[in-house]
N, C-alpha and C positions, 0 to 999 in steps of 0.2 A: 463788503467791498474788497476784503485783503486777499480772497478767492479767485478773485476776475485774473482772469485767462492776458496775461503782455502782450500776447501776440493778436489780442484783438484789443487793443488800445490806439493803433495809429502812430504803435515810435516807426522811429526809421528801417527802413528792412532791413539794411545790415546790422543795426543795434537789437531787431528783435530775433534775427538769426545768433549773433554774439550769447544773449541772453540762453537761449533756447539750448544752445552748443554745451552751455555750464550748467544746463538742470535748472535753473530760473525760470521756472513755467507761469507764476503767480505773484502778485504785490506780496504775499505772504512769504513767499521764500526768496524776494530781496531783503522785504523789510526785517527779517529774521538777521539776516546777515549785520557784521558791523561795518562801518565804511573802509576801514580799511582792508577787511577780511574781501570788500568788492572789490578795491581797488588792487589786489592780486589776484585775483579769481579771473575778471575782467582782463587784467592786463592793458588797463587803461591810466590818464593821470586823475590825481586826488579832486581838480576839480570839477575835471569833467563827469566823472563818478556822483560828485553831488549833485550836478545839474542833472541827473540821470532822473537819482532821488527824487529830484524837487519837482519832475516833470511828472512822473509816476503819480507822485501823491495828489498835482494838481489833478490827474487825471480821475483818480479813485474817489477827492472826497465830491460830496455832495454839492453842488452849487444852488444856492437859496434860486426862486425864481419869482417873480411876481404874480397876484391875480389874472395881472390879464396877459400870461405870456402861457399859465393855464388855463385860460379861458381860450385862448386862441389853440392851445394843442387839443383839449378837446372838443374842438370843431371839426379839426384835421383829423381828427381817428374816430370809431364806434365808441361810443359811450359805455353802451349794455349790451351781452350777451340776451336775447332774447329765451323764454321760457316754452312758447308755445302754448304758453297757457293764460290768454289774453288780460283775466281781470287779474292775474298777478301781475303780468306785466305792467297794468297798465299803475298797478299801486306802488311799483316798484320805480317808474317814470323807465322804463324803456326792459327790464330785465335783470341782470344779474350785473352790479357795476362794474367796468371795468377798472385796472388799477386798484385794486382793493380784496380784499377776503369775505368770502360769504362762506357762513356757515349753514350745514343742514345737521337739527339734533333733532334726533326722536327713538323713542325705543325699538326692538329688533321687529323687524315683519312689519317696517310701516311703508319701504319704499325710498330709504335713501340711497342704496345702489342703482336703484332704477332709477331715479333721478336724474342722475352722474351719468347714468349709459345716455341717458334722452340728450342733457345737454353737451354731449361728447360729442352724438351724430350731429347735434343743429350748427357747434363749435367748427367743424367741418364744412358742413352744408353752406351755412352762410359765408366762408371765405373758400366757395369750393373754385373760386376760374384763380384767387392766389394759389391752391395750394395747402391751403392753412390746415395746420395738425391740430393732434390735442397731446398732450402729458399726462398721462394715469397713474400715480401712485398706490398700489392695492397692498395692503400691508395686511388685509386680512382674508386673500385668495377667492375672493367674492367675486372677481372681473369674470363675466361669460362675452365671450365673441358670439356666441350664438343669439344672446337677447338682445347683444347691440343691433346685431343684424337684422333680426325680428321686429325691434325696433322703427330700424328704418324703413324697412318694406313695409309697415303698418301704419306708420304716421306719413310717409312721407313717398308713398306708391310713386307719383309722380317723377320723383330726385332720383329714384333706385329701381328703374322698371326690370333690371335684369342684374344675377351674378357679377358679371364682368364691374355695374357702378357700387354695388355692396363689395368687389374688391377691393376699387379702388378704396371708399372709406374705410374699413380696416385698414389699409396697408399705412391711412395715415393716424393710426392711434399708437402712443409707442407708450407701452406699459411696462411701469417697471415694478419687481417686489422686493425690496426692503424687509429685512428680517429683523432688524433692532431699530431701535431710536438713533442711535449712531451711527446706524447704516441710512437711515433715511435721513440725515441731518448731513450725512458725505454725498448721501443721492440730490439735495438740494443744492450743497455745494455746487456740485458740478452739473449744474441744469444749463448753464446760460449757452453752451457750443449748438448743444439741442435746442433751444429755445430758437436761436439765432438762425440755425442752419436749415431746421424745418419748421418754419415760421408759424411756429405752435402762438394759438387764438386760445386757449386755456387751459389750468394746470387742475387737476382732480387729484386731491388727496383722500384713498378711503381706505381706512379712517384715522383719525388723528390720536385715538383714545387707547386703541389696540396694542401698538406698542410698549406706550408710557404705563398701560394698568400689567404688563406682563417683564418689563422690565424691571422694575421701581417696585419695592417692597413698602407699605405702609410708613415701615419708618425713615425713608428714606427720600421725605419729601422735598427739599431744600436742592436736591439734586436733579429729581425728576423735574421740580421749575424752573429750575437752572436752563436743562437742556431744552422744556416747553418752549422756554421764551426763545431760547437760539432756532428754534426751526420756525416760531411764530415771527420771529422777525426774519428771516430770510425769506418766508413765504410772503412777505409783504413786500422784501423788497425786490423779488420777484415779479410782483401784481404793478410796485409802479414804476420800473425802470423800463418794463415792456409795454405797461397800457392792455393788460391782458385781466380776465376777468381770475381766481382761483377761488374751487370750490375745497371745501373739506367738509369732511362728515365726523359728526362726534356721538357719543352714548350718553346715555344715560346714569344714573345713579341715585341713591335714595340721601335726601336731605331730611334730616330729621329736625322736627317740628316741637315748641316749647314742648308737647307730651313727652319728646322719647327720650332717652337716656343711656347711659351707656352699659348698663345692667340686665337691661331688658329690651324688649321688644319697641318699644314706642311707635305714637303714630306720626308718622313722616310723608314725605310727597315726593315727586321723581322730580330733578331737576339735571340741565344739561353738564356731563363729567368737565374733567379737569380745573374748574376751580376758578378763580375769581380774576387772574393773570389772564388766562389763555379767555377769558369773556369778554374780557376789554380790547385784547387783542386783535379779536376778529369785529370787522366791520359792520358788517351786518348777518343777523341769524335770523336763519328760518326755521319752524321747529313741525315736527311732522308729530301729530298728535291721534287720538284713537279717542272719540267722545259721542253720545248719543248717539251710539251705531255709525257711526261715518267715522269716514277718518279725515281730518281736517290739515291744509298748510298753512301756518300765523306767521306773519312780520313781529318778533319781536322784537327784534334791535336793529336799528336805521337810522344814518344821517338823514334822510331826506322822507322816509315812506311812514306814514301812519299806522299805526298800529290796525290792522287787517286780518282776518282769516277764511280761509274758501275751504270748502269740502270737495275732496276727489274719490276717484277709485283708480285703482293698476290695472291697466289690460294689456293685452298683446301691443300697443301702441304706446305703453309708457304712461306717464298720469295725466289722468284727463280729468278737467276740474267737472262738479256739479252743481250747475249754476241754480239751481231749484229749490237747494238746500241752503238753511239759518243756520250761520253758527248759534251754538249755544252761550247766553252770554256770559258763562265763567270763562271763556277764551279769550275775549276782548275784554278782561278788569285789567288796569296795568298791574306792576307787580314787579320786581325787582329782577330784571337782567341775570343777574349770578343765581339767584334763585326760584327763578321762579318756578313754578309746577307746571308739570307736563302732563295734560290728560292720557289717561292710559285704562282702557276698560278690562284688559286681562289684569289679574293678581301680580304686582310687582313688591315684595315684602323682605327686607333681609332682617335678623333678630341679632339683639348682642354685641359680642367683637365685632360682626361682620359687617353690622352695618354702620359702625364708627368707623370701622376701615374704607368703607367705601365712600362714605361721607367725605373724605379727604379729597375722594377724587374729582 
């Protein structure tokens, strides 16, 4: 909240002109100041300076609301981003929730960039007579214009029958790349002008994991959570001050199982990285898995959805489920949120320090 922008708070326009003339861009660089340091800055009297204060802050903090004053808001706006990929949706009671964080974890080569491009174009499509954008955060240079593109003329021939409507949707994807965790936690900062101005329908972070495993040395854990939670909360309050759906993709990692140790090799299971904060943090995950030759997508963590999983494959049209196919039932045993195992058919093995270090994450 101490980020938010004065001059879209609704003071008066010559007090947000005043503010703006002295460098006062943010609640954060009033509240920085001390009252009196404003009341020469400003060139205003003592009380009126505090009433300035007191207006500012009613405006920033949070005001409690009732059940049904949330019930009745989401009446008024979409619920879910839809998936297109019907018996998810339909498990998921409409798609991707809005106001909230959904997570995609699975290991590399299973399709969580194509994911993010799929529901980038539908983000689009569906608010196409507003306007509606999307926000792409690629933090790991993974974003193609060309497969979004692909995308759409594949799934969606009808929406995109020529160049000129696949321009339009690119021209409303606005991607940004972040090169640190601090740089992506200033990019979050400063999301809400963009948010506001081109009335972006939802935020793609890919990926969440890339930064913090390249920044953050093993022992420097306490720091790396630190900043997790700062971007996990800003990404939340992101999702509900706009009513907007935000995806993030996360990796994998090896947790190691009463066998292993830290000596040796042990036998361990992949479960989804960053750690036991950032799993609480996110609302719901979906985990993209690799089992009995299929590759499978499971509801593992939801307010509202059952514990589910469907098998797909990636084609030129982005994932298409297969509705013909069982999961196998080690997919649906419950099993612990922060750790649980993630099917994976290729060899994922680390031995020693390595895989105590990784284990952290």
């Amino acid at each position: 909240m101490a980020t938010r922008q004065l001059a879209r708070m609704g003071l008066p326009p010559e007090l947000a002109v005043r503010l703006a003339a002295r460098n006062l861009v943010t609640a954060r660089d009033l509240f920085a100041r001390t009252l009196l340091d404003l009341v020469e800055l400003l060139d205003l009297p003592y009380d009126t300076v505090k009433a300035i204060l007191g207006d500012v802050a009613r405006r920033i903090v949070p005001q409690p609301q009732s059940a049904l004053d949330l019930l009745r808001a989401a009446a008024a706006q979409p619920l879910h981003l839809r998936t297109s990929l019907p018996p998810l949706d339909e498990a998921l009671f409409g798609g991707l929730p809005a106001g909230s964080v959904t997570e995609v974890v699975g290991p590399a080569g299973l399709g969580k960039t194509q994911l993010c491009l799929q529901l980038s174009v539908l983000a689009c499509l569906e608010r196409q007579a507003e306007g509606g954008s999307v926000v792409y955060l690629d933090t790991e240079k993974k974003f193609s214009s060309r497969r979004m593109a692909q995308i759409a003329r594949e799934r969606f021939p009808d929406s995109f029958p020529s160049e000129e409507a696949v321009a339009a949707l690119m021209g409303r994807v606005l991607v940004y790349n972040p090169t640190s965790s601090q740089g992506l936690l200033s990019t979050l900062q400063s999301l809400e002008p963009a948010i506001i101005d081109h009335r972006v329908r939802l935020l793609v972070l890919d990926s969440a994991a890339s930064l913090a495993r390249a920044d953050f040395a093993p022992g420097s854990l306490p720091d790396r959570q630190r900043m997790l939670g700062q971007q996990a909360s800003r990404l939340k309050y992101l999702a509900e001050a706009f009513r907007i759906p935000v995806l993030v993709t996360n990796q994998v990692t090896t947790h190691l199982g009463d066998g292993g140790g830290s000596n040796g090799g042990g036998a361990g299971h992949l479960t989804a990285a960053l750690g036991t904060m950032w799993a609480h943090a996110v609302n719901t995950r979906l985990v993209l898995e690799s089992a009995a030759g299929n590759r499978f997508v499971r509801i593992a963590k939801s307010p509202a959805a059952p514990n589910a999983a469907f098998a797909y494959r990636v084609t030129g049209a982005g994932l298409e489920l297969l509705p013909d196919v069982v999961p196998p039932p080690q997919l649906l045993q419950p099993g612990s949120v922060v750790h649980g195992a993630i099917a994976n058919e290729v060899p994922y093995e680390l031995e020693g320090a390595a895989a105590v270090a990784f284990n952290l994450m």
